[in-house]
PDB file of the backbone (N, CA, C, O) and the ligand in Angstrom, with CONECT records:
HET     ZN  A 101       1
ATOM      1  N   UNK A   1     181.241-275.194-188.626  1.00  0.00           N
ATOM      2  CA  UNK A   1     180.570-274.806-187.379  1.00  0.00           C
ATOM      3  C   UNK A   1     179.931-273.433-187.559  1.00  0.00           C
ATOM      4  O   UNK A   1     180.426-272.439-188.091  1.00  0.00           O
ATOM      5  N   UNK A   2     178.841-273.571-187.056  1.00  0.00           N
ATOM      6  CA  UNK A   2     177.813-272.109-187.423  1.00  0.00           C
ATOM      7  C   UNK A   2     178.521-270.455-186.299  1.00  0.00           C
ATOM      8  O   UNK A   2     179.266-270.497-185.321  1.00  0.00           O
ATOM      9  N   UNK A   3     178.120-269.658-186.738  1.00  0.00           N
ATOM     10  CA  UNK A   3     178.401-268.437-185.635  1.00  0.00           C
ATOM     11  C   UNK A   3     178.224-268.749-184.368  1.00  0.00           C
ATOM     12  O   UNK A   3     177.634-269.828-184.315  1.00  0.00           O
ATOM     13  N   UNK A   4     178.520-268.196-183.004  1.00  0.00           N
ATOM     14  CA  UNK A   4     178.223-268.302-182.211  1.00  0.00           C
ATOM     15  C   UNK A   4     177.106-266.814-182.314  1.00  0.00           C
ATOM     16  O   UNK A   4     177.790-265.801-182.459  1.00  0.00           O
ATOM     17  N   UNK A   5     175.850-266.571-182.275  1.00  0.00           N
ATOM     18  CA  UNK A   5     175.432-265.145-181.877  1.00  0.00           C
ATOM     19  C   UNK A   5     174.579-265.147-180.433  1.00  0.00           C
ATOM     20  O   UNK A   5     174.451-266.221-179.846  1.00  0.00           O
ATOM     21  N   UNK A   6     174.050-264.031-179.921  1.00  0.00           N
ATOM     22  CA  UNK A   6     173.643-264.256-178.504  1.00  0.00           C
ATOM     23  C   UNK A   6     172.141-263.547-178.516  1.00  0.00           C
ATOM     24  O   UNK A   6     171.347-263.627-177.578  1.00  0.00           O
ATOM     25  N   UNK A   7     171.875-262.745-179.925  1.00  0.00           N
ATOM     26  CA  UNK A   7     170.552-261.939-180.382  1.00  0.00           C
ATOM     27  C   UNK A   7     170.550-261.790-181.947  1.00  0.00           C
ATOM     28  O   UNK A   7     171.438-261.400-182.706  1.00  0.00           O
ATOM     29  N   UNK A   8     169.664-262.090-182.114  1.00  0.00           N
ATOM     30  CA  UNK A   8     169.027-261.881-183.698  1.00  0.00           C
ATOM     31  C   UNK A   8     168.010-260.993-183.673  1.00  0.00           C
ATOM     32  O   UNK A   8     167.451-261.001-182.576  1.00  0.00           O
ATOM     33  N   UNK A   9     167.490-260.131-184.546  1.00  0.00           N
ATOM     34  CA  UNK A   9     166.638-259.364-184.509  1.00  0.00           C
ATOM     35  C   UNK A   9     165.547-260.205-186.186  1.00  0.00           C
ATOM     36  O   UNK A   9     165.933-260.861-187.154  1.00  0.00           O
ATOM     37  N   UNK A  10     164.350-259.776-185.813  1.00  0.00           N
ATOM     38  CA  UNK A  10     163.282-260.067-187.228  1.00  0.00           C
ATOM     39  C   UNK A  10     162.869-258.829-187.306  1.00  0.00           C
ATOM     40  O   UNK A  10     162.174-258.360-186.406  1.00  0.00           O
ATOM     41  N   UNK A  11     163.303-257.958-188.609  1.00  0.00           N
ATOM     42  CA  UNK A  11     162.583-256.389-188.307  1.00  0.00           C
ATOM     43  C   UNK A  11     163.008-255.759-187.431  1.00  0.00           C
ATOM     44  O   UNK A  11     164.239-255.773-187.464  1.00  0.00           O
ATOM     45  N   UNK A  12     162.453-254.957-186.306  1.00  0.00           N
ATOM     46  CA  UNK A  12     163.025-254.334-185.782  1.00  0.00           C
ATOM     47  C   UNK A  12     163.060-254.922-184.097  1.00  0.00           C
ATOM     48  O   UNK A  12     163.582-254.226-183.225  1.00  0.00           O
ATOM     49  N   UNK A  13     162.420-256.319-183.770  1.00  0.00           N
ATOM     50  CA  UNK A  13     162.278-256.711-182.698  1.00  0.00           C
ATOM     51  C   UNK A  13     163.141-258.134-182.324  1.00  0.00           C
ATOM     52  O   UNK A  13     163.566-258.888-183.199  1.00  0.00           O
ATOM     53  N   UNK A  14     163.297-258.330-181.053  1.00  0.00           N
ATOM     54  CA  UNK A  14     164.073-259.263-181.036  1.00  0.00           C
ATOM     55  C   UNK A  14     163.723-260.418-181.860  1.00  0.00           C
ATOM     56  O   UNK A  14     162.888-260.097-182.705  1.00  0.00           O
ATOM     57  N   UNK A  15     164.124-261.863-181.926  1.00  0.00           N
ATOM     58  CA  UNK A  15     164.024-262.715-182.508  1.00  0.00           C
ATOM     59  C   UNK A  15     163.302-263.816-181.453  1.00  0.00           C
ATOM     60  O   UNK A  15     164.033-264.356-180.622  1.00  0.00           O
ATOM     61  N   UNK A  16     161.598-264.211-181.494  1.00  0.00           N
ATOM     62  CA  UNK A  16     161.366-265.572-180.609  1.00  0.00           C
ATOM     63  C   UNK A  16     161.112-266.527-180.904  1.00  0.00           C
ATOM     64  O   UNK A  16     161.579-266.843-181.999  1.00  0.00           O
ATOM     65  N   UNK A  17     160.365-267.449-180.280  1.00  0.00           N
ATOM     66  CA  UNK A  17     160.111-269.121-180.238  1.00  0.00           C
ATOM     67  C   UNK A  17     159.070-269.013-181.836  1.00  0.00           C
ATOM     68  O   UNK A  17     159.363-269.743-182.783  1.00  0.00           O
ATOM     69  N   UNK A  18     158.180-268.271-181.901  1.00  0.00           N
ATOM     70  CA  UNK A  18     157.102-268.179-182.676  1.00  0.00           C
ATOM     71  C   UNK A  18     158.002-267.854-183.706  1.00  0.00           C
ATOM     72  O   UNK A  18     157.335-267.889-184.740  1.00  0.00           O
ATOM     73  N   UNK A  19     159.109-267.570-183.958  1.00  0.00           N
ATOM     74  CA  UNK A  19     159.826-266.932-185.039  1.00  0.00           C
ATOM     75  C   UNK A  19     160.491-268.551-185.733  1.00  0.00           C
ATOM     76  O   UNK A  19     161.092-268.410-186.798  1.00  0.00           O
ATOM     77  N   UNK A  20     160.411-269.852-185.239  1.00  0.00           N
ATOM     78  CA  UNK A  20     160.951-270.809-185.620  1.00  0.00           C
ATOM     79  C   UNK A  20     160.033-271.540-185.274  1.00  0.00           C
ATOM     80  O   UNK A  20     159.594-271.775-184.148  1.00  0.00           O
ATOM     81  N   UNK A  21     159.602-272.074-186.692  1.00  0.00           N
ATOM     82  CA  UNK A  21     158.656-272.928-187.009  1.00  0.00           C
ATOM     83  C   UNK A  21     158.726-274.392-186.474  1.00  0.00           C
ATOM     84  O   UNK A  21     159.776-275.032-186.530  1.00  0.00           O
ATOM     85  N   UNK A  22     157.631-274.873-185.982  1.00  0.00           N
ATOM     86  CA  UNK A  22     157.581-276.428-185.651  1.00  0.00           C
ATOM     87  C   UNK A  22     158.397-277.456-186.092  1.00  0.00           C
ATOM     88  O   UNK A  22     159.344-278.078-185.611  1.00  0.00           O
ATOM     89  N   UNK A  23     157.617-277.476-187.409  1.00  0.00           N
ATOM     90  CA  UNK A  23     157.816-278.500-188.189  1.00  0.00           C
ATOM     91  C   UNK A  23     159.403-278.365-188.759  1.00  0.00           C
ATOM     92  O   UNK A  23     159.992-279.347-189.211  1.00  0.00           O
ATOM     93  N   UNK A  24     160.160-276.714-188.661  1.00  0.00           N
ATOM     94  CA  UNK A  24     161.465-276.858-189.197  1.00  0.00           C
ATOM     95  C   UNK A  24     162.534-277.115-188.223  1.00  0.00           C
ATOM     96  O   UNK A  24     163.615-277.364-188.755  1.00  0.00           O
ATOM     97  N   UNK A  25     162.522-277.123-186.713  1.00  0.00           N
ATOM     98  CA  UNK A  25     162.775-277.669-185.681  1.00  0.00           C
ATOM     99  C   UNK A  25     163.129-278.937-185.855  1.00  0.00           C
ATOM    100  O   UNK A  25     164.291-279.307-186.019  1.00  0.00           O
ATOM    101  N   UNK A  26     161.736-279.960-185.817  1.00  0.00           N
ATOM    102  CA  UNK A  26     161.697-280.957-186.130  1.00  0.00           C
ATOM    103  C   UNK A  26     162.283-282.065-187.162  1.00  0.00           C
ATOM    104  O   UNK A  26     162.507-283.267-187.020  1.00  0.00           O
ATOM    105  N   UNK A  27     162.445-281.150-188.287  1.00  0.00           N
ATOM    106  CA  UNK A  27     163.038-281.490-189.809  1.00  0.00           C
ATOM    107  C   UNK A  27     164.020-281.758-188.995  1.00  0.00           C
ATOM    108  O   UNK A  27     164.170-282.900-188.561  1.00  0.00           O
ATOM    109  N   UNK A  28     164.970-280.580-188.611  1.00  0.00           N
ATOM    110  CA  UNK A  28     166.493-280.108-188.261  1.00  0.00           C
ATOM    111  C   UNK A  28     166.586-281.516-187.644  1.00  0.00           C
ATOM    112  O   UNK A  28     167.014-282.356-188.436  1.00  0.00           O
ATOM    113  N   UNK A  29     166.215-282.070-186.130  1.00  0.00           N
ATOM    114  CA  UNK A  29     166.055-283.048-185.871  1.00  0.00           C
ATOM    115  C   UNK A  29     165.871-284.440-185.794  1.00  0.00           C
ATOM    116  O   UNK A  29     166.036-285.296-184.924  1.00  0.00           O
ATOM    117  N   UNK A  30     165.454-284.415-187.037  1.00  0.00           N
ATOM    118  CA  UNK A  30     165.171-285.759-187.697  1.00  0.00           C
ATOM    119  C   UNK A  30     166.322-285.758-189.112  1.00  0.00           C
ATOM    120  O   UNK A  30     165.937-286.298-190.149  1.00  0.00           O
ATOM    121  N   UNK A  31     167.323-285.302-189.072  1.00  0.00           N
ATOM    122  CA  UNK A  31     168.178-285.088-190.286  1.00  0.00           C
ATOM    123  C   UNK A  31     169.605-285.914-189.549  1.00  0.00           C
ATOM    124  O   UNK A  31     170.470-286.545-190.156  1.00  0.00           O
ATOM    125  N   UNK A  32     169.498-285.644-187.937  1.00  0.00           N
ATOM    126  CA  UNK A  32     170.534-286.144-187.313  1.00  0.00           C
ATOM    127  C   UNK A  32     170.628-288.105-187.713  1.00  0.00           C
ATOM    128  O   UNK A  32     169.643-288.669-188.188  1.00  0.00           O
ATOM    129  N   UNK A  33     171.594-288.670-187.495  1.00  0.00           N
ATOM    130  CA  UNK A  33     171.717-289.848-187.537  1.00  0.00           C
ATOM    131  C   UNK A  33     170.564-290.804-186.648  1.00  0.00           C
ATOM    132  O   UNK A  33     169.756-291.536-187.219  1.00  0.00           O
ATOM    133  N   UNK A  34     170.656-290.637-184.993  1.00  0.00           N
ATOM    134  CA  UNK A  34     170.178-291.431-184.574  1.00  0.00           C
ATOM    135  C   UNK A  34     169.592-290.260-183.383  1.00  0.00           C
ATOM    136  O   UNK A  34     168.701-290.726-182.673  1.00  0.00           O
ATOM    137  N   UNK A  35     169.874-289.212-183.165  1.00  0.00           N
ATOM    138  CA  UNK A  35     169.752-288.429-182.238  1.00  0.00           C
ATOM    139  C   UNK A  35     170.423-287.222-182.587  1.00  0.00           C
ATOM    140  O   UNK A  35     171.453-287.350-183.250  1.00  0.00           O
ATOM    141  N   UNK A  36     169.867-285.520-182.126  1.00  0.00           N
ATOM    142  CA  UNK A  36     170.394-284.745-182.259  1.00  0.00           C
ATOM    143  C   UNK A  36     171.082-284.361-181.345  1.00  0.00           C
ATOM    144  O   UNK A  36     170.524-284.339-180.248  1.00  0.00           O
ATOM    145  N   UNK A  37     172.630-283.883-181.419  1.00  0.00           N
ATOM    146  CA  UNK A  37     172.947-283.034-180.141  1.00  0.00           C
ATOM    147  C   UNK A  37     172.421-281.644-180.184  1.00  0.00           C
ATOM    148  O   UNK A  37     172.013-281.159-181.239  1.00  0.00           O
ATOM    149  N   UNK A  38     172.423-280.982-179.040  1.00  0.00           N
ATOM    150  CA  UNK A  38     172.148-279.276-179.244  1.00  0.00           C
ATOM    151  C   UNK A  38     173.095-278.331-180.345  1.00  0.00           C
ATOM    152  O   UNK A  38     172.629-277.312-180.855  1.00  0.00           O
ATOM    153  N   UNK A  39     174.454-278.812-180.624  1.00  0.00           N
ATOM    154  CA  UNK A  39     174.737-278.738-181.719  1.00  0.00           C
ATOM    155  C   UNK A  39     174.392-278.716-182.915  1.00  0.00           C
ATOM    156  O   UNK A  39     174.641-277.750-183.636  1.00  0.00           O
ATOM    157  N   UNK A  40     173.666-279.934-183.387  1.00  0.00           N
ATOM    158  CA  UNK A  40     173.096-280.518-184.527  1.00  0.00           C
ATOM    159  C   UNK A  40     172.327-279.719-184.559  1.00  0.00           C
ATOM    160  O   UNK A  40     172.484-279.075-185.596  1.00  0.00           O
ATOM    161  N   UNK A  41     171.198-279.210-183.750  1.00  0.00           N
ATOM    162  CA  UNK A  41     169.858-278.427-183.604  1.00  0.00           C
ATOM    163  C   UNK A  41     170.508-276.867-184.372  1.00  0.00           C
ATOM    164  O   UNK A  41     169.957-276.203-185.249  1.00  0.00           O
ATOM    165  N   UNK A  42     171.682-276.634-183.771  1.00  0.00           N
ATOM    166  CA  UNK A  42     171.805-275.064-183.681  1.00  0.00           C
ATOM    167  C   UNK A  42     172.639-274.674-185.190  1.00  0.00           C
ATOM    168  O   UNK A  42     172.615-273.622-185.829  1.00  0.00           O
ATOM    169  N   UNK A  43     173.317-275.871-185.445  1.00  0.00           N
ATOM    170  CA  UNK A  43     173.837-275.477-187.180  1.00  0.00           C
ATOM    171  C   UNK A  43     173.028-275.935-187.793  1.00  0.00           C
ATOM    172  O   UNK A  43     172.996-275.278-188.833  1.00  0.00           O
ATOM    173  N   UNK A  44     172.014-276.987-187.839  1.00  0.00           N
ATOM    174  CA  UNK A  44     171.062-277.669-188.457  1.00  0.00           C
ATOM    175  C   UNK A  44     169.870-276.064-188.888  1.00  0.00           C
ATOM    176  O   UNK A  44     169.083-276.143-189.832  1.00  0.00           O
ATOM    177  N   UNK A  45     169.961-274.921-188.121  1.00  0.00           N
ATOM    178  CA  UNK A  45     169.086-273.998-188.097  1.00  0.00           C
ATOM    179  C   UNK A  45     169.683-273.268-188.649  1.00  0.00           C
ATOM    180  O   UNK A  45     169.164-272.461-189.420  1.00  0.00           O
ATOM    181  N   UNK A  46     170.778-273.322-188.452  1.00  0.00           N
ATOM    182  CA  UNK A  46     171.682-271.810-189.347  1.00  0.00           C
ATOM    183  C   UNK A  46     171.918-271.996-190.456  1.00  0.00           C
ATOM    184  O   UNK A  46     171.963-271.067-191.263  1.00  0.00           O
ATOM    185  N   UNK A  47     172.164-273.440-190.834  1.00  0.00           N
ATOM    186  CA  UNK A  47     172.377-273.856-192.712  1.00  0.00           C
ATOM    187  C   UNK A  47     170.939-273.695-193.075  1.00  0.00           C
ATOM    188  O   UNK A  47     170.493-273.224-194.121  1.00  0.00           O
ATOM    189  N   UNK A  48     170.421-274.061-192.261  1.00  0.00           N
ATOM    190  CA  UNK A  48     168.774-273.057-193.159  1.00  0.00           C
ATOM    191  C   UNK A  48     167.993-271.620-192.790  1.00  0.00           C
ATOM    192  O   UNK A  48     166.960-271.088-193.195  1.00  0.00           O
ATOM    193  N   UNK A  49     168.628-271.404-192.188  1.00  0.00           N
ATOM    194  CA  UNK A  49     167.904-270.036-191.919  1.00  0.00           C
ATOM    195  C   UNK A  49     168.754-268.692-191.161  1.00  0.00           C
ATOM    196  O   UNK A  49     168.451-267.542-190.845  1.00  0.00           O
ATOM    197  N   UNK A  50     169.765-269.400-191.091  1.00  0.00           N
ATOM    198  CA  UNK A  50     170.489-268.180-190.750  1.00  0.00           C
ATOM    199  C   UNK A  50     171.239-268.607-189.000  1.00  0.00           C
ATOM    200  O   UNK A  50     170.900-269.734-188.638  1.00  0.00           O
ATOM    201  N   UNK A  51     172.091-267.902-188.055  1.00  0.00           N
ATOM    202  CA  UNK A  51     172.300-268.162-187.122  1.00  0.00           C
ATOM    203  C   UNK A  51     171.269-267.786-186.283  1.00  0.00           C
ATOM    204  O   UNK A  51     170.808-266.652-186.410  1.00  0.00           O
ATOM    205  N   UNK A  52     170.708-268.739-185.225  1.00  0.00           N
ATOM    206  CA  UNK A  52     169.940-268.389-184.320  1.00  0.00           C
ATOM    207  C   UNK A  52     170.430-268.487-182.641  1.00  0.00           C
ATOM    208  O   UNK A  52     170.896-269.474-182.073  1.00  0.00           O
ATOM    209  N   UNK A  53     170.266-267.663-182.293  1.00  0.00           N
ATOM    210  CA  UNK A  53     170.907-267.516-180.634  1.00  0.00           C
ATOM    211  C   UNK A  53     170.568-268.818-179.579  1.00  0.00           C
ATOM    212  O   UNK A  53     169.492-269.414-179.627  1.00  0.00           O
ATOM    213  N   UNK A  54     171.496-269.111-178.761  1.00  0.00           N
ATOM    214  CA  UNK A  54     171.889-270.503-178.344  1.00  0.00           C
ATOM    215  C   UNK A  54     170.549-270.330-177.495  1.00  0.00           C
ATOM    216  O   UNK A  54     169.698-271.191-177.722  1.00  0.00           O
ATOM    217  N   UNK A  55     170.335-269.686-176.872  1.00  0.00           N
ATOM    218  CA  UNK A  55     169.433-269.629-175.413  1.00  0.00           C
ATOM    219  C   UNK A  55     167.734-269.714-176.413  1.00  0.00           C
ATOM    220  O   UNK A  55     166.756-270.285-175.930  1.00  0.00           O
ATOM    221  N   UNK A  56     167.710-269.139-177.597  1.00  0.00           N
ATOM    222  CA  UNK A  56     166.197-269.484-178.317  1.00  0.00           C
ATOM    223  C   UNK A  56     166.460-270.744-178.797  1.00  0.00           C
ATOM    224  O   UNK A  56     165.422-271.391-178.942  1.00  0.00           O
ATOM    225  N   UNK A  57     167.383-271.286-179.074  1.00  0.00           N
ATOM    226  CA  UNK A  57     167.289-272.676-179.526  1.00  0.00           C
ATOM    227  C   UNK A  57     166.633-273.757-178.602  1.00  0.00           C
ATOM    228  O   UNK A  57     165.864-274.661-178.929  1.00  0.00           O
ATOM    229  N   UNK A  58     167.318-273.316-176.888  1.00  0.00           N
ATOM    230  CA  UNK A  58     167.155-274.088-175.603  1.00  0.00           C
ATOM    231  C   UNK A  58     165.608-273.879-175.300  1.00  0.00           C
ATOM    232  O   UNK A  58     164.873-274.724-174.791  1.00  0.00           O
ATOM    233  N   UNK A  59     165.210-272.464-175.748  1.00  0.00           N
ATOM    234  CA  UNK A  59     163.653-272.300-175.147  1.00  0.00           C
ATOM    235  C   UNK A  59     162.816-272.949-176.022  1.00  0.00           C
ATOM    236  O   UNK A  59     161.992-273.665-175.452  1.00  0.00           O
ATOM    237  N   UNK A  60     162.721-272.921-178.012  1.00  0.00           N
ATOM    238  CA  UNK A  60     162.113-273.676-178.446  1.00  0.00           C
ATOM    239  C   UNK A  60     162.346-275.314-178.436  1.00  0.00           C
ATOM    240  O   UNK A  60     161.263-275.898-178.492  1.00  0.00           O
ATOM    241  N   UNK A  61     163.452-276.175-178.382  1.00  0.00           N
ATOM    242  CA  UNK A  61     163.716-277.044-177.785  1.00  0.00           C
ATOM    243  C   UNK A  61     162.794-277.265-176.269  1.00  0.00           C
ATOM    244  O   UNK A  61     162.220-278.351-176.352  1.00  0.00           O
ATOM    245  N   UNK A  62     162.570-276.764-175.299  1.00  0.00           N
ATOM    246  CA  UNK A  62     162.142-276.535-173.929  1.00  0.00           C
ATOM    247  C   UNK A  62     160.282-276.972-174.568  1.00  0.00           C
ATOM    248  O   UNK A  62     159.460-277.813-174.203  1.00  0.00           O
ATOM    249  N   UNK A  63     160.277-276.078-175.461  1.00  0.00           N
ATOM    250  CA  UNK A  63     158.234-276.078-175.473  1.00  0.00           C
ATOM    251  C   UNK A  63     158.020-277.220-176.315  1.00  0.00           C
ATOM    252  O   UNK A  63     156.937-277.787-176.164  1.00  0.00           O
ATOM    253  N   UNK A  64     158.931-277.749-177.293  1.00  0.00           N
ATOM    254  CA  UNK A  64     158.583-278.928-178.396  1.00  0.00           C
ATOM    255  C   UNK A  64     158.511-280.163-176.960  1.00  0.00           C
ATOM    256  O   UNK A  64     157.687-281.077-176.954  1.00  0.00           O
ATOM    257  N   UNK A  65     159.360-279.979-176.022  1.00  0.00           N
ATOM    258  CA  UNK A  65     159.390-281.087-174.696  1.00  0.00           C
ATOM    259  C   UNK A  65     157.918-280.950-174.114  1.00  0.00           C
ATOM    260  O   UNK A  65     156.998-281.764-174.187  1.00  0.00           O
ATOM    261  N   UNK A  66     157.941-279.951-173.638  1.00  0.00           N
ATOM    262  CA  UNK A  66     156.761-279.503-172.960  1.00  0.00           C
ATOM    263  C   UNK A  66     155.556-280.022-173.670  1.00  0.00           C
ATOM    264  O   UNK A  66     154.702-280.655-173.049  1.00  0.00           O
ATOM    265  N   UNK A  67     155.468-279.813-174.770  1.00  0.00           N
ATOM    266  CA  UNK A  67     154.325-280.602-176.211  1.00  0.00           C
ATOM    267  C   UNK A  67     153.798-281.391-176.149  1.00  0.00           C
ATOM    268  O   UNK A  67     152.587-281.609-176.139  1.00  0.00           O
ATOM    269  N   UNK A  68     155.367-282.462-176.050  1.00  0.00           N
ATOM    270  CA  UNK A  68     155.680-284.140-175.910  1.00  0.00           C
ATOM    271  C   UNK A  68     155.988-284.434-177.822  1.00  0.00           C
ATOM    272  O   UNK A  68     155.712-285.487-178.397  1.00  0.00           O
ATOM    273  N   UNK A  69     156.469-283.473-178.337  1.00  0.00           N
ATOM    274  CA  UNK A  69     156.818-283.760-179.806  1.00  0.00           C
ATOM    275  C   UNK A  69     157.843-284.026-179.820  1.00  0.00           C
ATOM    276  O   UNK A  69     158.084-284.752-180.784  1.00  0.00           O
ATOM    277  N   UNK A  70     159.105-283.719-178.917  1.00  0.00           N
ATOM    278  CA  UNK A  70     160.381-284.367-178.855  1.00  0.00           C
ATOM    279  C   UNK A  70     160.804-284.585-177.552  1.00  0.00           C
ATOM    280  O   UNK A  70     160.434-284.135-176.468  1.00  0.00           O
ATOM    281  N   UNK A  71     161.811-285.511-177.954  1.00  0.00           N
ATOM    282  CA  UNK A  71     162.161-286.160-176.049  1.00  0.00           C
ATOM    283  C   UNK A  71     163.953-285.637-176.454  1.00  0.00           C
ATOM    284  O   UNK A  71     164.629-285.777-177.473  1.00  0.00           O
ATOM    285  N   UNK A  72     164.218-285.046-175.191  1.00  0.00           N
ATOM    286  CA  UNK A  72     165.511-285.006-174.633  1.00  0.00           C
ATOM    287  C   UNK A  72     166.001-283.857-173.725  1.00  0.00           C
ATOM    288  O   UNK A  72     165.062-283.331-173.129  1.00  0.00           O
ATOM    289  N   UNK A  73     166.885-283.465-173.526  1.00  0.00           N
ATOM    290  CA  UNK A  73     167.109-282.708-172.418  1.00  0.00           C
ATOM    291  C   UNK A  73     167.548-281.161-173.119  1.00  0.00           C
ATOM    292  O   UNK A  73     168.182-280.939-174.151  1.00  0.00           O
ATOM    293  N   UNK A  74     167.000-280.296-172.214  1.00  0.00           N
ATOM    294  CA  UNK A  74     167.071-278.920-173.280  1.00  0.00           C
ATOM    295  C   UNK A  74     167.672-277.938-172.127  1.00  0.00           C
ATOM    296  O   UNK A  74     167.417-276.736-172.056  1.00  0.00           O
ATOM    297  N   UNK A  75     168.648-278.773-171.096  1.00  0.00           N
ATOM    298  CA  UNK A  75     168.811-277.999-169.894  1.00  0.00           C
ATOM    299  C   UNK A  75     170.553-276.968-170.616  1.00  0.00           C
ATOM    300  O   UNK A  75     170.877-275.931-170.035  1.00  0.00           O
ATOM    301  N   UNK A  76     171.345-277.448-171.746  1.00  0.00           N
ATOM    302  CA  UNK A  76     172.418-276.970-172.015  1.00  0.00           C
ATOM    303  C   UNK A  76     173.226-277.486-172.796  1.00  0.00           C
ATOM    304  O   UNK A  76     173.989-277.021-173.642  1.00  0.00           O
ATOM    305  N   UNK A  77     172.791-279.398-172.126  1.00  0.00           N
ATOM    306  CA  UNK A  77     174.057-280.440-172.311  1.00  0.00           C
ATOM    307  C   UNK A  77     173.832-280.874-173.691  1.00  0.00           C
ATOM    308  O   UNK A  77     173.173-280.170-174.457  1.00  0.00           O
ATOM    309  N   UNK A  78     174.379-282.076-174.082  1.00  0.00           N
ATOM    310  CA  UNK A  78     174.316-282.157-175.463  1.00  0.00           C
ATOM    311  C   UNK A  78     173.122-282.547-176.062  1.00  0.00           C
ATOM    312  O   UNK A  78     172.995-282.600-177.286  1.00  0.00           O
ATOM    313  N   UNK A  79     171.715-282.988-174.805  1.00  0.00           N
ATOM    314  CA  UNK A  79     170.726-282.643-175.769  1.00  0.00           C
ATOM    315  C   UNK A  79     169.831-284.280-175.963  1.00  0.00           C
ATOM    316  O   UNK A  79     168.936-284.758-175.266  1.00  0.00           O
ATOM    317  N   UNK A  80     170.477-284.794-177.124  1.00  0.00           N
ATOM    318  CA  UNK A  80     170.269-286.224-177.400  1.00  0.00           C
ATOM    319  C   UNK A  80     168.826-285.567-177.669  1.00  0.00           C
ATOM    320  O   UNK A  80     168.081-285.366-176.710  1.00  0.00           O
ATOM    321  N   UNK A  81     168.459-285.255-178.891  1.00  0.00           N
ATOM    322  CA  UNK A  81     167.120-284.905-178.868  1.00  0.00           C
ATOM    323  C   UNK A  81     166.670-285.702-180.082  1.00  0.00           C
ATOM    324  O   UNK A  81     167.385-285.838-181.075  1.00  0.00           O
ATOM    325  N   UNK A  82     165.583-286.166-179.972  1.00  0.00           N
ATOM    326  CA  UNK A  82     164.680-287.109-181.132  1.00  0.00           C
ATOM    327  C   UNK A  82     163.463-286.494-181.322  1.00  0.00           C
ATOM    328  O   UNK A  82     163.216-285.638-180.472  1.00  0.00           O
ATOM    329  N   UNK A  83     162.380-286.707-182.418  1.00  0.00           N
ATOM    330  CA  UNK A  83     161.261-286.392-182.539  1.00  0.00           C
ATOM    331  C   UNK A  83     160.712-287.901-182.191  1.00  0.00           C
ATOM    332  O   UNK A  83     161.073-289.019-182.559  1.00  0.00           O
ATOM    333  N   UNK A  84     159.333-287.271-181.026  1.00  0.00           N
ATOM    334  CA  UNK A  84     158.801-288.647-180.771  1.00  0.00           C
ATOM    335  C   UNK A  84     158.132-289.114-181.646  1.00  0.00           C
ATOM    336  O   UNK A  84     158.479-290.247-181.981  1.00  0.00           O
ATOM    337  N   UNK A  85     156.860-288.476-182.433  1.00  0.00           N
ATOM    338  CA  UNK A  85     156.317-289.187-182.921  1.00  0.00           C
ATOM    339  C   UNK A  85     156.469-288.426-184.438  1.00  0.00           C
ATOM    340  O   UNK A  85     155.956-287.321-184.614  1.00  0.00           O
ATOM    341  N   UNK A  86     157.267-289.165-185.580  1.00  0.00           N
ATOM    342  CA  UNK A  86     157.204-288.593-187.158  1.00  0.00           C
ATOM    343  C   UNK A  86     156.528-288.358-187.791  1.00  0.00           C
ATOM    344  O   UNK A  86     156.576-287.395-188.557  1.00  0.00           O
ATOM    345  N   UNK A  87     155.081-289.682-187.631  1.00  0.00           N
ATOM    346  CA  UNK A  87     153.909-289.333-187.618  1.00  0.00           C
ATOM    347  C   UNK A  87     153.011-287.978-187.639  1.00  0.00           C
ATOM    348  O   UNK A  87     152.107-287.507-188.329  1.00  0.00           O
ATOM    349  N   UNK A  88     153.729-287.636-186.554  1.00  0.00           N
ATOM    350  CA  UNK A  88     152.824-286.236-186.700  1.00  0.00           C
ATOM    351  C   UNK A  88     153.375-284.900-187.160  1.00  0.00           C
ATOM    352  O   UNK A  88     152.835-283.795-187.120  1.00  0.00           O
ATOM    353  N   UNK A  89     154.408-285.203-187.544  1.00  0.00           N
ATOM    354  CA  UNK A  89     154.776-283.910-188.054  1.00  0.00           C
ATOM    355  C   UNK A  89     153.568-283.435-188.931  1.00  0.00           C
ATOM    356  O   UNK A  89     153.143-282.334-188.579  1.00  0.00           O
ATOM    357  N   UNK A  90     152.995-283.936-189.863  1.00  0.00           N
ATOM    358  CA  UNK A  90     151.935-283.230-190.537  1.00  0.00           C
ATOM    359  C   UNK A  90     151.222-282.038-189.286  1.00  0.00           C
ATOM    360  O   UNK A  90     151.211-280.808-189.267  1.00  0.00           O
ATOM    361  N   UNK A  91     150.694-283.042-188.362  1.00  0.00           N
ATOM    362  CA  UNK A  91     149.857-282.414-186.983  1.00  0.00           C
ATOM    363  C   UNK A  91     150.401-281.185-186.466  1.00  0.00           C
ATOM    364  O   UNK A  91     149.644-280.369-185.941  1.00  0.00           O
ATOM    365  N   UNK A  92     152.113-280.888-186.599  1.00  0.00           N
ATOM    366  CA  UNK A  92     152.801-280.213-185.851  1.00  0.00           C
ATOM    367  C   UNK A  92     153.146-278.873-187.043  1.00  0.00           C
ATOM    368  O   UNK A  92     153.313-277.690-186.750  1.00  0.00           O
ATOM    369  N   UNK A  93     153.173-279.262-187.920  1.00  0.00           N
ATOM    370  CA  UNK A  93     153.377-278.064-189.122  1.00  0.00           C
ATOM    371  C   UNK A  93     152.624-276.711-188.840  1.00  0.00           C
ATOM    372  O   UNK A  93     152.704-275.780-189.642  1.00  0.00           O
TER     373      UNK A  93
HETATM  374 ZN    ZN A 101     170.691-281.821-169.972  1.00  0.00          ZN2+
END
């Protein structure tokens, strides 16, 4: 199980959405079995890149919805998150 942290810094500024790439979101996502939980999302990010804070996970999760690049719920709960279309990951990179 990954850290729990609540802020990351890049340099000398906080850590945001633009700081976690599309397409590695997505990877993380599509690595799950049949669906990701918000779990899956949040160690799925830290075995590659380090721990990232629960509440940036929920906001980039939140805009990939907003997109329509992944479907599931980014309100806290466990999530159940899929990439809709795999297809486009090229598009989304
Ligand atoms: Zn929910």
């Amino acid at each position: 199980m990954a850290d729990f942290i609540s802020i990351r810094y890049v340099g000398e500024r906080l850590m945001q959405c633009k700081d976690l790439p599309d397409a590695l979101l997505l990877d993380v996502i599509q690595d799950a079995e049949r669906y990701a939980t918000l779990r899956d999302v949040h160690d799925g990010l830290a075995d590659r890149i380090g721990p990232v804070p629960w509440n940036l996970v929920l906001a980039k999760l939140r805009g990939l919805i907003a997109r329509g690049l992944v479907d599931g719920c980014a309100c806290g709960c466990a999530g159940g998150f899929t990439v809709v279309a795999p297809d486009a990951l090229v598009n989304a990179a």
